[in-house]
NUSEFI-816288 format. One record per atom (N, C-alpha, C): x, y, z. Coordinates in steps of 0.1 Angstrom, whole numbers, plus 5000, padded with zeros to 4 digits. Last residue first. Layout:
XYZ ...
This chain:
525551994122 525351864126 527351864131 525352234108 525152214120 525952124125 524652124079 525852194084 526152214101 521852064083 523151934080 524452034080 520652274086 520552224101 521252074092 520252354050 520952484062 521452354078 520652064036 519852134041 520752234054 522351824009 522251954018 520752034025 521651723984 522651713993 522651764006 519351853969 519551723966 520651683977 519552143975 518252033981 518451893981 521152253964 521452193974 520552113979 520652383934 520352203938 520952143955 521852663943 521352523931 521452433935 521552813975 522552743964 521652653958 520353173982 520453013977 521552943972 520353423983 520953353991 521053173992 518853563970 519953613969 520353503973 515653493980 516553453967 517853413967 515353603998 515953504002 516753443992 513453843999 514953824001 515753734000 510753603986 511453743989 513053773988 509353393988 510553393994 511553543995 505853323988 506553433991 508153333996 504053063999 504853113983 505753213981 505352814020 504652944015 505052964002 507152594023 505852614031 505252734032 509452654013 508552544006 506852554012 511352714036 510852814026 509852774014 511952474047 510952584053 510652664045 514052394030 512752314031 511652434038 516252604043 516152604030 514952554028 515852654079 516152554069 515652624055 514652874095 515552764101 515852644090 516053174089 514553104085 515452944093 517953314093 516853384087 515753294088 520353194119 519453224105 518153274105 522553324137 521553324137 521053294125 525753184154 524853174142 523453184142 528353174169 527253254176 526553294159 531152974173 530053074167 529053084175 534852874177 533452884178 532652984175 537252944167 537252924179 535452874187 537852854137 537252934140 537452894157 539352754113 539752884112 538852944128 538452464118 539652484120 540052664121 536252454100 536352484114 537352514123 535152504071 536852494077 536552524092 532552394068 533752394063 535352374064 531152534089 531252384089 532352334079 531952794089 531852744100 532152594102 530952874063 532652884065 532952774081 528352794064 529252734053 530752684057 527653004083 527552864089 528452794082 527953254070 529153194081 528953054082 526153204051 527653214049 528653204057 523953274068 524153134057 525753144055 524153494077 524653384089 524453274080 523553674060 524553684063 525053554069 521053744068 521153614060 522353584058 520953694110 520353724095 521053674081 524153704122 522653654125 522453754109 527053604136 526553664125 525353624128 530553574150 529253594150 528253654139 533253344159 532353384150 531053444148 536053414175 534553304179 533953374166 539453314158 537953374164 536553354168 542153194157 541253164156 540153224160 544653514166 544353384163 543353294161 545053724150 546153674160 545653514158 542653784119 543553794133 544653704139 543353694091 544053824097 544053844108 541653454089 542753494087 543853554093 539053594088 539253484098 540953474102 539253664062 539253734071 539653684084 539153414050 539853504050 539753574056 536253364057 537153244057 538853334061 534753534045 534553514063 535853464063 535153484016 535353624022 535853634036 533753274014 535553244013 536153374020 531353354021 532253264028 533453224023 530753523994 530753534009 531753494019 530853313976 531653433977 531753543988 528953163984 529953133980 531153253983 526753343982 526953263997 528053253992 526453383955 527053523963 527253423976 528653123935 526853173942 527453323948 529453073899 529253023918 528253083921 528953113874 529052993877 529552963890 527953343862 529153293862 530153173868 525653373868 525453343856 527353233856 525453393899 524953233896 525153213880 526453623902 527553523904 526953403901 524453773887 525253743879 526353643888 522053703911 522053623895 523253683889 524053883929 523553723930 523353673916 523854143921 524754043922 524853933924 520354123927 521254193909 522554093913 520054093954 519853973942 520354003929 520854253972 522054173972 521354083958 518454393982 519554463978 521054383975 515054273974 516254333982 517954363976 513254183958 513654073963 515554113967 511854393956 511354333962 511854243969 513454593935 513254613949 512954533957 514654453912 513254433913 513054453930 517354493922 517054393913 515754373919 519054823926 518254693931 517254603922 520755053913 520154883908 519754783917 522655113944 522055143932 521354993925 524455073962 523655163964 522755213953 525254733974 525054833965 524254983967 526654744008 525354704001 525954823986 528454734023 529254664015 527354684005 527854794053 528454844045 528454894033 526054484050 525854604060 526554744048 526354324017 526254344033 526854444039 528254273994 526854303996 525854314009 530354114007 529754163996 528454113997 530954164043 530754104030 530154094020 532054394064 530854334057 531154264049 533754284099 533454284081 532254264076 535054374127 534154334123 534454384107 537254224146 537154244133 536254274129 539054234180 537854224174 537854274157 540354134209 540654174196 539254174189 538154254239 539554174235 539454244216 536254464246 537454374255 538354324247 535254704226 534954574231 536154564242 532554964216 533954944222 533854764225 531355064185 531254974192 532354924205 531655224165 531455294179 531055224191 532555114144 533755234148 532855254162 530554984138 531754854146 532854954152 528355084127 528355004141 529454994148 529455184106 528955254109 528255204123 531654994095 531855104099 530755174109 530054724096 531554734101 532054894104 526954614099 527554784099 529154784101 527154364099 526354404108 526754564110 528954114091 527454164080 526754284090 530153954117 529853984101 528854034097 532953974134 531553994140 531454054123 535053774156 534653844139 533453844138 537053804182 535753824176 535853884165 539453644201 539253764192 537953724183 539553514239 539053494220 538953604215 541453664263 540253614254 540453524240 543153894273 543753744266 542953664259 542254194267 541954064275 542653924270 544154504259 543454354255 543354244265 544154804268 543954694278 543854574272 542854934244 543954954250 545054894259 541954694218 541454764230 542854804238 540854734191 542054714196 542454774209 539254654162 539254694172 540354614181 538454724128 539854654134 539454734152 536154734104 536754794115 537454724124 535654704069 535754644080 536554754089 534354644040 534454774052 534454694062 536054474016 534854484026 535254564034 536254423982 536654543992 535054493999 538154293951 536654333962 537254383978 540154253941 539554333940 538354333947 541253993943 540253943935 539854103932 542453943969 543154003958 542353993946 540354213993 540454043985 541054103973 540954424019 541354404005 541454254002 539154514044 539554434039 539754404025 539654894054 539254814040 540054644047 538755084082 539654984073 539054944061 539155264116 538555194105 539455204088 539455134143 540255204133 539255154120 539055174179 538255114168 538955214154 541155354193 541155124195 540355144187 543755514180 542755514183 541955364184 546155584173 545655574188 544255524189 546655684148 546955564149 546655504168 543955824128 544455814145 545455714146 543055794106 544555864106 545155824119 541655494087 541855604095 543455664100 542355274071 541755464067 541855574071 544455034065 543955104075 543755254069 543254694050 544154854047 542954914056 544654394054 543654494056 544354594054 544054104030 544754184033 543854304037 542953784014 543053924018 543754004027 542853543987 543353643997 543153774003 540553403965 541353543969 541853543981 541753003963 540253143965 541153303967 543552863964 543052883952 541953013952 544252903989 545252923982 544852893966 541752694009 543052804009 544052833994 539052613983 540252643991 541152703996 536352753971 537252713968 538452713984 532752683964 533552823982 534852723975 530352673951 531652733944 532752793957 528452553961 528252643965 529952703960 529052273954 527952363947 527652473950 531452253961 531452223949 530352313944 530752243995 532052313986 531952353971 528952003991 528652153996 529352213986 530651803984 529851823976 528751993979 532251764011 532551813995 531651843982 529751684025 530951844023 531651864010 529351464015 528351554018 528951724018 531351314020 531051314008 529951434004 531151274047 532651364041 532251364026 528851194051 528851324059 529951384046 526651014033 527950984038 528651124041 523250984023 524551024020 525751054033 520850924030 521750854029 523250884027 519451144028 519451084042 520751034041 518551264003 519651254007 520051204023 516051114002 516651073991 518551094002 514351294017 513851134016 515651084014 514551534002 514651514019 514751394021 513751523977 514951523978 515451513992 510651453986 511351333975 512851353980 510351713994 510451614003 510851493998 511251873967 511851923984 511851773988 508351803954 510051733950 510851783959 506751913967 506751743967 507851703963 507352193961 506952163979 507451953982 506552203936 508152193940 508152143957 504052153938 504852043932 505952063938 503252393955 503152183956 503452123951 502952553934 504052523949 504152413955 501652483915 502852483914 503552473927 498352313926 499552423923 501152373921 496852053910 497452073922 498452233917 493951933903 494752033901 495652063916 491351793907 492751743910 493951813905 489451993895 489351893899 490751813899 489652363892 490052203886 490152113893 490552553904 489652513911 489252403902 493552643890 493652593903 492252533910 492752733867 492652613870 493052573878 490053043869 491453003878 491452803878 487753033861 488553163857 490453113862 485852873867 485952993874 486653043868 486152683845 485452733845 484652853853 488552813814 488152743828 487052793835 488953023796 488352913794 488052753808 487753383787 487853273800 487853123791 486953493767 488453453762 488953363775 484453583775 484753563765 485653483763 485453793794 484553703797 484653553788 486753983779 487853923793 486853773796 486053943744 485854033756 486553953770 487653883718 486953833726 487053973739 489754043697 488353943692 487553913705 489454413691 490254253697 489254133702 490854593666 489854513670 490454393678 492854673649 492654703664 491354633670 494454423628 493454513628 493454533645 497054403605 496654393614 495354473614 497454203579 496954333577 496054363591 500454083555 499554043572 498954193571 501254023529 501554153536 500454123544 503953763522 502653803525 502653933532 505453493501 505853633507 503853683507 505653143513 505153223507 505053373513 506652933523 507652953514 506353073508 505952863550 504952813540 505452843523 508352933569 507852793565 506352723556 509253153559 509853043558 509252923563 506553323555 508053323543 508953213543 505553313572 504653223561 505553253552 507153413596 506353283592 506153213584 507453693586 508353593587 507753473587 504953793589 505353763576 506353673572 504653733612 503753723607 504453663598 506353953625 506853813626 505553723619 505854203611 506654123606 506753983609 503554203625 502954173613 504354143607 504454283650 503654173649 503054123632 505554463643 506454383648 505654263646 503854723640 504154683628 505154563631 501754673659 501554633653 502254603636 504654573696 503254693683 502754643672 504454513720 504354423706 503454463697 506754713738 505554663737 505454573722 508654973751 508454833749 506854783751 507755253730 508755173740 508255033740 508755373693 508455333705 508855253712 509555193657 509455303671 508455243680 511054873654 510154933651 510055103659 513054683635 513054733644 511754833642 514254353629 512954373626 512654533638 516854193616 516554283626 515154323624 517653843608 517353973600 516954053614 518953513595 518753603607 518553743604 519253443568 518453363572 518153453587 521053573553 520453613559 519253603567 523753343558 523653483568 522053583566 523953103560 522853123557 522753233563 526252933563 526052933551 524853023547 527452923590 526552833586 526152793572 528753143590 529553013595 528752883589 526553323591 527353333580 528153153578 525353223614 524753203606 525453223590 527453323632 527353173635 526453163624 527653593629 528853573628 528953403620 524653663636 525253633622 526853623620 524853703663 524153563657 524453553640 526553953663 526653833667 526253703661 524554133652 525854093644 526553973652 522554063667 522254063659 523554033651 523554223693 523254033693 523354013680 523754443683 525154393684 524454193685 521254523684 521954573673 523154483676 520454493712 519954433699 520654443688 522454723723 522854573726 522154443719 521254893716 522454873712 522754743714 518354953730 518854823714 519854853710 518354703756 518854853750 518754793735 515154733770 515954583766 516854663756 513554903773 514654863785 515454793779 513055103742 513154933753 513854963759 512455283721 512855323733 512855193744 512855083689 513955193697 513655193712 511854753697 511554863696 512954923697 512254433678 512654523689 512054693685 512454123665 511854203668 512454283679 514553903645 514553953657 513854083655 513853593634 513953713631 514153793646 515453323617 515353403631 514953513628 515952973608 515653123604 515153193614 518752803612 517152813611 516552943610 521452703603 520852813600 519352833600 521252773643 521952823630 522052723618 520652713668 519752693656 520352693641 522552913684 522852753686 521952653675 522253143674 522853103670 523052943668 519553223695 519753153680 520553123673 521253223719 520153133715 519753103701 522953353710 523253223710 522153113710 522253663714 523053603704 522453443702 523053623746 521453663740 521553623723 525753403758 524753623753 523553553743 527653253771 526553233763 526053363766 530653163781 530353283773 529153343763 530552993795 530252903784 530653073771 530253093822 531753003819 531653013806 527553213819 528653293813 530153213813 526253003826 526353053814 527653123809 525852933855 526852893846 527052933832 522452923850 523352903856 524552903852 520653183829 521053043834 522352993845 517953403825 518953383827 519353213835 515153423830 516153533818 517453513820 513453353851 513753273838 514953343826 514253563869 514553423874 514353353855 514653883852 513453793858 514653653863 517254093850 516354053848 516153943856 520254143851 520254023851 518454003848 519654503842 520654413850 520354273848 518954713830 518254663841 518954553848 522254853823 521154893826 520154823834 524854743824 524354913828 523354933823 523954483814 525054503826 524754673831 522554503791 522154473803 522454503819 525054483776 524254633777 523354613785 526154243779 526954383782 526054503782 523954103770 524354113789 525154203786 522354223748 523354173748 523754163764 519154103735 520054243733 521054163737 515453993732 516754013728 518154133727 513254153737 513654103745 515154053743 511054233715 511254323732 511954203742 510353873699 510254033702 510554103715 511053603685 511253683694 511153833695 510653483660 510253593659 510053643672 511553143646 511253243653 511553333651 511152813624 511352973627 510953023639 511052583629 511352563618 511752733614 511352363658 510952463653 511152523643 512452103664 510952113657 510652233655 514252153686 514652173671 513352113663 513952303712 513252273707 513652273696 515552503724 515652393735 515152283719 516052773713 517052693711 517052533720 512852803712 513852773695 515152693700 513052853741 512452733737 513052703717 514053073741 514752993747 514252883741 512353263726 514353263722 514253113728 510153263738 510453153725 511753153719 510553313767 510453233758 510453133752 511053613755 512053553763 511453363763 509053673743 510053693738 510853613746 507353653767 507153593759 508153523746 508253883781 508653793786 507853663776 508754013750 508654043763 508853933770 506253833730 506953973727 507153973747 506453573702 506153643716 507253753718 506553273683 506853443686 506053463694 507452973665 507153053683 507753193678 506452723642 507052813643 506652913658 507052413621 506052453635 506952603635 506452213603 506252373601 505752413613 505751953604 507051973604 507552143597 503251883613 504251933621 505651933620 500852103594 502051993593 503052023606 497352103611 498852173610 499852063606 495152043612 495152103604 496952133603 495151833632 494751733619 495451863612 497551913656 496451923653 495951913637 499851793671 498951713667 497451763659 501152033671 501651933659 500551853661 499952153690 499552213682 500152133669 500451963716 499252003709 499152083697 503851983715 503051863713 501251893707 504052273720 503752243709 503852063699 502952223746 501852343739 502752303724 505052113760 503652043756 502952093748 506852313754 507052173746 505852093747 506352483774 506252523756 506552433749 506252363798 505352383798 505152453775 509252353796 508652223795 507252303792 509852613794 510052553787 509052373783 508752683825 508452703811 508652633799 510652513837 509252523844 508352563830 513452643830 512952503825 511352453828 512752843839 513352873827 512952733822 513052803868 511952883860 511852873845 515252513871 514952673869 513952673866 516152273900 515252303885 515652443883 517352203916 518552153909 517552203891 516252293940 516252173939 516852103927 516552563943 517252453953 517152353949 515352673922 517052683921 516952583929 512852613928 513352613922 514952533917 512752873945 512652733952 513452623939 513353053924 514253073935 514252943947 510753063906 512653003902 513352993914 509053153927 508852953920 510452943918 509953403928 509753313941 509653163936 509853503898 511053473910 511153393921 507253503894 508153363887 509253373895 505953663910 506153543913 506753393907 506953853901 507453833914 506953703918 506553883873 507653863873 508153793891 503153723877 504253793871 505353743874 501953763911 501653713895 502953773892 500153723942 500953773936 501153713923 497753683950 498653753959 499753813952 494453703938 496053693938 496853743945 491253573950 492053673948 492953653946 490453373971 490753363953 491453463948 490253474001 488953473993 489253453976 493153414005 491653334007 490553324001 495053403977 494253483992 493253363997 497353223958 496053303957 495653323975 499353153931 499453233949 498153323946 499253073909 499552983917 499053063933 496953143874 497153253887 497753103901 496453123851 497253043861 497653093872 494653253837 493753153845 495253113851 497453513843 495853473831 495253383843 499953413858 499553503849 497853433845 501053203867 501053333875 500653413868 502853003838 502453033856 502453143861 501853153808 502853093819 502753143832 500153073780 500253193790 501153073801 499653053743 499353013757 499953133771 498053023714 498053153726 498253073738 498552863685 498352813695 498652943705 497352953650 498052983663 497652923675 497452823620 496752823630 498052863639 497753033591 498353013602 497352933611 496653253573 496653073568 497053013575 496153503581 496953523571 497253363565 494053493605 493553533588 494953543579 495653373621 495053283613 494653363598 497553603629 498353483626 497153373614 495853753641 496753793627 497253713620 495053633661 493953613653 494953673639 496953643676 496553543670 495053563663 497253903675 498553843674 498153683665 495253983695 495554063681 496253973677 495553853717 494753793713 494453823695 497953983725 497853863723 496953803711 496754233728 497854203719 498254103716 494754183752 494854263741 495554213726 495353903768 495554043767 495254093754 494753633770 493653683767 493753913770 496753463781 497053473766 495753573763 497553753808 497853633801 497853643783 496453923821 495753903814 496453743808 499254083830 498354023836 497353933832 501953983813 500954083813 499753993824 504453913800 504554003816 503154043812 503753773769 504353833779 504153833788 503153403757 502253553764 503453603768 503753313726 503753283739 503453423748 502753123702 502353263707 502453243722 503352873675 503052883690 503353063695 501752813648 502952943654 502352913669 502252623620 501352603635 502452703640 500552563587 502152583594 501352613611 499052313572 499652483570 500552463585 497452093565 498952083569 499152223567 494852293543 495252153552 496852143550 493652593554 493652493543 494352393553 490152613567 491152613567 492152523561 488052933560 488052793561 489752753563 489352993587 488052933583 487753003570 492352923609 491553003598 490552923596 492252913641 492352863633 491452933619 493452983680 493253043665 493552983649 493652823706 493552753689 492852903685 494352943735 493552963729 494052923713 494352723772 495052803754 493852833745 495252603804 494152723793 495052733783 497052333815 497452463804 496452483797 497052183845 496852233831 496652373825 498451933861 498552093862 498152073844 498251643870 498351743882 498151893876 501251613850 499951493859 499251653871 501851863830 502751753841 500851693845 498951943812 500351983811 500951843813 496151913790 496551813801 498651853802 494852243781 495552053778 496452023786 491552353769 492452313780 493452183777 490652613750 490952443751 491952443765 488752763727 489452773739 489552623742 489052843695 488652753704 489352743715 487953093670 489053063680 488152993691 488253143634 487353053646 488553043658 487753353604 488853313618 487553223625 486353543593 487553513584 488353393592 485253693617 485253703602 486053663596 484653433640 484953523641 485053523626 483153223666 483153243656 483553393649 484552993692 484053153694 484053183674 483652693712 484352783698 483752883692 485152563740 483952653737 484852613719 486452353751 485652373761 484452483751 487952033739 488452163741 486652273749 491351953755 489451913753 489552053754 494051723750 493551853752 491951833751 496851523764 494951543760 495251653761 499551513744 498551573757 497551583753 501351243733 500451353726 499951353742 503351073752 502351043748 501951193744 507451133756 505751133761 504551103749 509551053757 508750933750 507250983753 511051213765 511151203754 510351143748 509651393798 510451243792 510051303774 510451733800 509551643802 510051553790 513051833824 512551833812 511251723813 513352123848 512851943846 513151963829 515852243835 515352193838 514252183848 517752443814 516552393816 515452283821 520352323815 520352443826 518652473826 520552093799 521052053815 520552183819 519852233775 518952083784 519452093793 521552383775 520452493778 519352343781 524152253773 524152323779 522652403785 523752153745 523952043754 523852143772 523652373733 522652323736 522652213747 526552453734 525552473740 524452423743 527352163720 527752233735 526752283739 526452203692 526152153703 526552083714 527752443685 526452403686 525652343698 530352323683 530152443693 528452453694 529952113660 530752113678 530152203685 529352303643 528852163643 528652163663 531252423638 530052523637 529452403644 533552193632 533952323644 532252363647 532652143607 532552013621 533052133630 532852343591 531652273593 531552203609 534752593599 534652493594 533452433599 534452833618 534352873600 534052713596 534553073641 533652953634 534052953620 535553253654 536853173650 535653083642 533553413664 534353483649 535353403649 532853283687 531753293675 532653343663 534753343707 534353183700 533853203686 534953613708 536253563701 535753453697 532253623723 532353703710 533353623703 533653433745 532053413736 532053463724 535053603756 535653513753 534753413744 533453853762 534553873753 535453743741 531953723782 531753773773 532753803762 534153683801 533353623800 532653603786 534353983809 535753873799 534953733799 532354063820 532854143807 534354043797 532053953842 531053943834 531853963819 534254003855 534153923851 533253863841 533454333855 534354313849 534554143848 531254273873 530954363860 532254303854 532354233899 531754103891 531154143875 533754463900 534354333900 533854243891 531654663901 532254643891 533454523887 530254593929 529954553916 530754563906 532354623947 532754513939 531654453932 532154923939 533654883937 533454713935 529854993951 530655023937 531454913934 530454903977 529254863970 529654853957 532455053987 532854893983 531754843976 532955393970 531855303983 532355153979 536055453960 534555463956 534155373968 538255603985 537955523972 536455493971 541155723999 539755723999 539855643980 543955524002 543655674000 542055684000 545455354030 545055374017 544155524016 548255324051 547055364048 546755404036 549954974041 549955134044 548655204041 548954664053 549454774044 549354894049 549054414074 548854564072 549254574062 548254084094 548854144085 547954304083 548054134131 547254134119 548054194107 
């Protein structure tokens, strides 16, 4: 077994190779900043534009066709209010799935005025929360019609429901589980929405009262999030007023970390795309950016998007076309935020300066603001859930890749699961910790020259059997493998983010366990954590005497399989347990939980866990 000389103590490998992928994050980024301060010529500002963009249609996906037909909408009540009328309406989304909204329109109301789509936060309630519903009624008594809509798992969209109707789950945890099926099949959350903010503002350009070439999106939070995205998918937008949500992945990075399944894109960071860029890629369409002082979302890192996105709006000709709108308190869409993006509004696309005059009053009661007719359009007549859609495109992509040609099928593994070859991927090398040099279980660092660090223990029986030497992964290398005696040579290693090797901090939304914070930044940076796993096994594999039988169970054992089917040549045979018996099986509920971490994008189209096998 290659050696180095015993190394000195060192931060936990948890640490150590988050700050790896922190520090790729960080030149990633750097290289984004340097893009945006070389802009100066027209056709350069031009170019770089649209790159990205060209970038947030491919990483937004489904899209919905180009040629679509106006969405029926019907509308179901109309609630009379002082100054204001708000009509609940339902409109026909994808075939199969409809979008509850609420039309806030002034009364009386003038004709062709401007149309603000209002996209809901993280709130239970949907578009019929409090602040919402403040938001849009601010919007009309100032000459606005507003469209209020709300996104999957929230309000009347409740997808994961009990038996008795009740929710199982909503929000952030269940946009994760949709984005995380999702991912396999080559869509995001990000695009699940998006499409869902391009029909909502198909309905609100069609409406007699609104010019649709004054269309304008604010929302606060995951709303905020959005209508950043959708301004930059959507060039019919004429302004935005994103709120509690814009800042900088550097200041992300030490603090909540990668956020929701929609807050983030594949491969981004190759591109060096930050929070910034969504509007920049608009440049010079007018932006405002809303934020509180006390936000998770840091506002240093609002403060710095901000000089960012005006590097590319200076570039443009129209530096103040982008402005900061900061307010006190913590995160929420207070009222002096909501009356700037107000103001913003009817500044740039009705060309008139206005002082909006919020009120605490909130126009409908929970009853009230219902516009289906249980409360849930899942009990809609041919309404099918979200999970059943993705559940239907799984089996389309089951259908599909039959045909594909085994050696064509590998390489195309390889590619999407970013696992690189000998001599282009890190190398490793083991460093010994312990002092005994007598002693058969020693414990070790496997050093990847990449800087990552797996706990691994090197066993070395006094007696060795001529045997097979065993690599035994993911399963306590120290705290198992030092007390574990064997027969012949043996290696055990964690791999990032395993046994060992686990972060000991920032878990990414507890729920969906202790490897997914690093996972969405290896999917920002354009491989996977499986990926980076199995080049890990692969190497290791390496350092003993000679080829090894391979053992691993749990999720861990995605990575071996990879390295298993991949390069077989490194292995003497396995002993592979999975977590679940196929990627497709996780289609057959709504809950994925842990599993997140562990996906590859669009394998569904190529690949299934039991075609590695084969």
């Amino acid at each position: 077994m290659r050696s180095t000389t015993p190394a000195q103590a060192s931060p936990p490998p948890g640490k150590v190779n988050r700050e790896v992928l922190l520090r790729d994050v960080r030149v990633a980024l750097a290289k984004g900043d340097e893009g945006r301060s070389k802009l100066s010529a027209k056709k350069d500002l031009q170019e770089w534009q649209a790159q990205r963009r060209r970038f947030m249609r491919l990483a937004c996906a489904p899209r919905p066709p180009e040629d679509r037909p106006a969405p029926k909408v019907t509308r179901q009540w109309t609630r009379q209010r002082d100054g204001y009328r708000i009509e609940g309406v339902l409109i026909q989304g994808r075939e199969g799935q409809t979008l509850p909204a609420h039309f806030y329109l002034p009364d009386p109301c003038p004709n062709e005025t401007a149309g603000i789509l209002i996209c809901s936060g993280h709130a239970f309630e949907g578009k019929s929360y409090p602040l919402y519903q403040q938001a849009g009624s601010l919007t009309a008594r100032s000459g606005m019609v507003a469209l209020v809509t709300e996104p999957f798992d929230q309000g009347e969209r409740i997808q994961d429901r009990k038996a008795n109707g009740e929710h199982q789950s909503w929000g952030t945890q269940s946009h994760n589980n949709t984005g995380g099926k999702a991912l396999l099949l080559g869509w995001s959350q990000s695009g699940l929405e998006a499409w869902d903010g391009m029909i909502s503002l198909d309905a609100l350009a069609a409406r007699p009262e609104v010019d649709g070439q004054r269309l304008g999106v604010m929302g606060s939070s995951g709303g905020g999030t959005q209508s950043a995205q959708l301004f930059a998918l959507d060039e019919r937008l004429g302004a935005a007023a994103p709120s509690c949500y814009l800042t900088s992945h550097a200041s992300l990075a030490g603090a909540a970390g990668p956020q929701d399944a929609e807050q983030w894109h594949l491969g981004s960071l190759e591109l060096g795309l930050d929070h910034a860029d969504y509007l920049a890629m608009r440049a010079p369409t007018p932006a405002l950016i809303c934020a509180v002082e006390g936000d998770f979302f840091p506002i240093k890192g609002t403060r710095a998007c901000l000089a960012e996105a005006r590097k590319v709006y200076k570039a443009a000709g129209q530096t103040d076309h982008v402005q900061l709108e900061v307010a006190p308190g913590e995160h929420g869409w207070h009222a002096p935020l909501q009356v700037a993006a107000v103001r913003w509004m009817a500044q740039h696309l009705l060309d008139r300066e206005i002082t909006p005059t919020p009120s605490e009053a909130v126009p409908m009661t929970p009853a009230e603001a219902r516009v289906s007719p249980s409360g849930c359009v899942l009990d809609l007549p041919d309404e099918i859930s979200l999970h059943t859609l993705l559940a239907q495109e799984a089996d389309h992509l089951a259908s599909a890749r039959r045909l594909m040609a085994d050696d064509m099928r590998l390489n195309a593994v390889r590619d999407l699961a970013g696992i690189r070859v000998q001599g282009k991927r890190p190398a490793a090398v083991w460093k010994k910790l312990s002092n005994d040099s007598n002693a058969t279980n020693q414990k070790g660092l496997v050093q990847m020259s990449d800087g990552m660090q797996m706990p691994a223990t090197r066993v070395v029986p006094a007696n060795p059997s001529t045997g097979t030497p065993q690599l035994i992964v993911g399963r306590g290398a120290w705290h198992r493998g030092l007390t574990t005696p064997a027969e012949q040579e043996t290696l055990w290693i964690d791999p990032l983010t395993m046994g060992d090797a686990q972060p000991k901090e920032g878990a990414w939304y507890g729920y969906f366990g202790h490897s997914a914070r690093d996972a969405a930044w290896c999917f920002q940076l354009g491989h996977t954590l499986v990926g980076r796993q199995t080049e890990q096994i692969m190497e290791a594999a390496r350092l003993l005497s000679k080829p090894p039988r391979l053992i691993a169970e749990g999720f861990i054992a995605i990575a071996a399989l990879h390295a298993m089917a991949l390069e077989p040549v490194l292995f003497a045979g396995s002993s592979i347990k999975l977590p679940f018996p196929s990627w497709q099986s996780l289609f057959n509920g709504a809950d994925i939980g842990y599993q997140f971490a562990f996906l590859i994008p669009g394998a569904l189209a190529v690949y299934d866990l039991p075609d590695l096998r084969a």
